[in-house]
N, C-alpha and C positions, 0 to 999 in steps of 0.2 A: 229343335222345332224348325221348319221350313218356311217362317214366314222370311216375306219380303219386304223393302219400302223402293219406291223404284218412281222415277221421274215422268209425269203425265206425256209429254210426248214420246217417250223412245217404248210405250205401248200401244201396239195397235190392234191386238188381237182381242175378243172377248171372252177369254175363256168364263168356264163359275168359279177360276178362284182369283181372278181379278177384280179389286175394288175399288174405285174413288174415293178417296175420303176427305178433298178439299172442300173449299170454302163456296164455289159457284159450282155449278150444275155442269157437267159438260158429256149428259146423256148420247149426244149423238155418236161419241168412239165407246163408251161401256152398257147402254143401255140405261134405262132409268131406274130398275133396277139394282144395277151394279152403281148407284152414284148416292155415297151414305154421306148426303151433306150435313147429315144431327152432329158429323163427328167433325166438322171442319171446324179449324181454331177461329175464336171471336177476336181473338188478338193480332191485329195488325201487322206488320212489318214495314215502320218506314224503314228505318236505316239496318243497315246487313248488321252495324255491332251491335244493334239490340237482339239478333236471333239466337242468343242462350235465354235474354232472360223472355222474351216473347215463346221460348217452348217451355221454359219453366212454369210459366203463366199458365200454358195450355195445361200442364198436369195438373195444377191446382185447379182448374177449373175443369177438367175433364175427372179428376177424383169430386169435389163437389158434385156433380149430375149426377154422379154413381148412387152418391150414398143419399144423395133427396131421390132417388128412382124414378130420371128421368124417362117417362115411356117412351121417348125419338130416340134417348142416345143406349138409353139398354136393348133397344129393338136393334140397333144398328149394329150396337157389339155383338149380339148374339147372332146375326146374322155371319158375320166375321167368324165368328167361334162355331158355327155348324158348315160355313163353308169350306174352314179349315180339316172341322172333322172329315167329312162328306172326302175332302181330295189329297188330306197329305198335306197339301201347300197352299200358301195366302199369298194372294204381293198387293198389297196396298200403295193406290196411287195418289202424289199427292205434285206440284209445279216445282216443291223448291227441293225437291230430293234429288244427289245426293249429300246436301247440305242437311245440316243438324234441322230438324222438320217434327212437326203434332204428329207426324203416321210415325214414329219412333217410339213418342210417349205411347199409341194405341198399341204399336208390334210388343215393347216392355209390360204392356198391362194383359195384353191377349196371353202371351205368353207365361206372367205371374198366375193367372187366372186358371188356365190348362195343365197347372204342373203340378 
Protein backbone atom coordinates (compact mmCIF):
# COMPACT_ATOMS: atom_id res chain seq x y z
CA UNK A 1 0.00 0.00 0.00
CA UNK A 2 1.19 3.65 -0.72
CA UNK A 3 0.30 5.30 2.25
CA UNK A 4 2.49 8.00 3.65
CA UNK A 5 3.22 9.76 7.09
CA UNK A 6 5.24 12.81 6.22
CA UNK A 7 6.15 16.07 8.33
CA UNK A 8 3.58 19.20 8.22
CA UNK A 9 6.02 21.64 6.80
CA UNK A 10 8.08 19.90 4.04
CA UNK A 11 4.27 19.77 2.39
CA UNK A 12 3.02 22.47 0.43
CA UNK A 13 1.15 21.19 -2.15
CA UNK A 14 -2.78 20.35 -1.98
CA UNK A 15 -3.11 17.47 -3.62
CA UNK A 16 -6.77 15.01 -2.56
CA UNK A 17 -4.52 12.63 -1.27
CA UNK A 18 -2.91 14.79 1.22
CA UNK A 19 -4.19 14.90 4.79
CA UNK A 20 -3.68 16.57 8.22
CA UNK A 21 -4.36 14.64 10.84
CA UNK A 22 -2.92 16.76 13.82
CA UNK A 23 -4.00 18.03 16.82
CA UNK A 24 -4.81 22.12 15.66
CA UNK A 25 -6.29 23.19 12.44
CA UNK A 26 -3.92 24.46 9.96
CA UNK A 27 -6.53 24.74 7.08
CA UNK A 28 -4.73 27.55 5.37
CA UNK A 29 -1.79 24.97 3.48
CA UNK A 30 -4.51 21.91 3.07
CA UNK A 31 -7.75 23.26 3.04
CA UNK A 32 -10.51 22.62 5.59
CA UNK A 33 -11.22 20.01 4.03
CA UNK A 34 -8.11 18.09 3.95
CA UNK A 35 -7.58 18.85 7.96
CA UNK A 36 -9.22 15.63 9.82
CA UNK A 37 -8.55 17.01 13.35
CA UNK A 38 -11.30 14.02 14.95
CA UNK A 39 -7.92 12.01 14.28
CA UNK A 40 -5.43 14.06 16.22
CA UNK A 41 -3.96 12.46 19.38
CA UNK A 42 -5.48 13.81 22.90
CA UNK A 43 -2.24 12.71 24.34
CA UNK A 44 0.20 15.34 24.84
CA UNK A 45 3.85 15.23 24.33
CA UNK A 46 5.86 16.84 27.01
CA UNK A 47 8.99 15.19 27.06
CA UNK A 48 10.41 13.31 23.73
CA UNK A 49 10.98 9.95 26.14
CA UNK A 50 7.49 9.66 26.57
CA UNK A 51 6.75 9.38 22.55
CA UNK A 52 6.44 5.40 22.47
CA UNK A 53 4.09 5.34 25.33
CA UNK A 54 2.05 8.82 24.18
CA UNK A 55 1.51 6.77 20.67
CA UNK A 56 0.73 3.69 22.34
CA UNK A 57 -1.80 5.82 24.25
CA UNK A 58 -3.19 7.00 20.84
CA UNK A 59 -3.82 3.39 19.60
CA UNK A 60 -5.87 2.56 22.71
CA UNK A 61 -7.69 5.48 22.36
CA UNK A 62 -8.00 5.53 18.64
CA UNK A 63 -9.23 1.69 18.81
CA UNK A 64 -11.79 2.77 21.63
CA UNK A 65 -13.60 5.54 19.04
CA UNK A 66 -13.70 2.68 16.76
CA UNK A 67 -15.58 0.32 18.48
CA UNK A 68 -18.02 2.94 20.48
CA UNK A 69 -18.55 4.43 16.52
CA UNK A 70 -17.33 7.44 16.94
CA UNK A 71 -19.26 9.51 14.01
CA UNK A 72 -16.09 12.52 13.71
CA UNK A 73 -13.41 9.77 13.99
CA UNK A 74 -15.17 7.01 11.55
CA UNK A 75 -16.17 9.92 9.21
CA UNK A 76 -12.49 10.94 9.17
CA UNK A 77 -11.14 7.43 8.43
CA UNK A 78 -13.27 6.83 5.88
CA UNK A 79 -12.51 9.78 4.34
CA UNK A 80 -8.83 8.55 4.35
CA UNK A 81 -9.87 5.18 3.06
CA UNK A 82 -11.94 6.54 0.00
CA UNK A 83 -9.11 9.08 -0.73
CA UNK A 84 -6.81 6.23 -0.77
CA UNK A 85 -9.22 4.35 -2.89
CA UNK A 86 -9.97 7.36 -5.35
CA UNK A 87 -5.75 7.89 -5.92
CA UNK A 88 -3.47 4.84 -5.28
CA UNK A 89 -1.85 6.92 -2.53
CA UNK A 90 -2.30 8.78 1.14
CA UNK A 91 0.38 10.91 2.94
CA UNK A 92 -0.95 11.75 6.05
CA UNK A 93 0.34 14.94 7.63
CA UNK A 94 1.16 15.28 11.07
CA UNK A 95 4.42 18.07 13.06
CA UNK A 96 6.31 15.29 14.63
CA UNK A 97 6.81 13.01 11.77
CA UNK A 98 9.51 11.47 10.96
CA UNK A 99 9.59 10.51 14.59
CA UNK A 100 7.58 7.61 15.89
CA UNK A 101 3.88 9.69 15.52
CA UNK A 102 -0.50 8.98 15.92
CA UNK A 103 -0.43 9.16 11.67
CA UNK A 104 1.52 5.76 12.10
CA UNK A 105 -0.98 4.18 14.46
CA UNK A 106 -3.89 5.76 11.65
CA UNK A 107 -1.33 4.56 8.36
CA UNK A 108 -1.26 0.57 10.49
CA UNK A 109 -5.01 0.60 10.95
CA UNK A 110 -6.00 2.18 7.35
CA UNK A 111 -3.88 -0.24 5.97
CA UNK A 112 -5.10 -3.49 8.61
CA UNK A 113 -8.50 -2.32 7.47
CA UNK A 114 -7.84 -2.31 3.35
CA UNK A 115 -6.25 -5.65 3.27
Amino acid sequence: MNIQVMRHKHVRTEPDYIYYVGRSEVSRYYGADHCLTALGNPNPLRHEADRKKVVQEYRVWLWGKIQAADPQVLRALQVLQDAYEAHGRLVLVCHCAPLACHADIIKAYLEWRMS
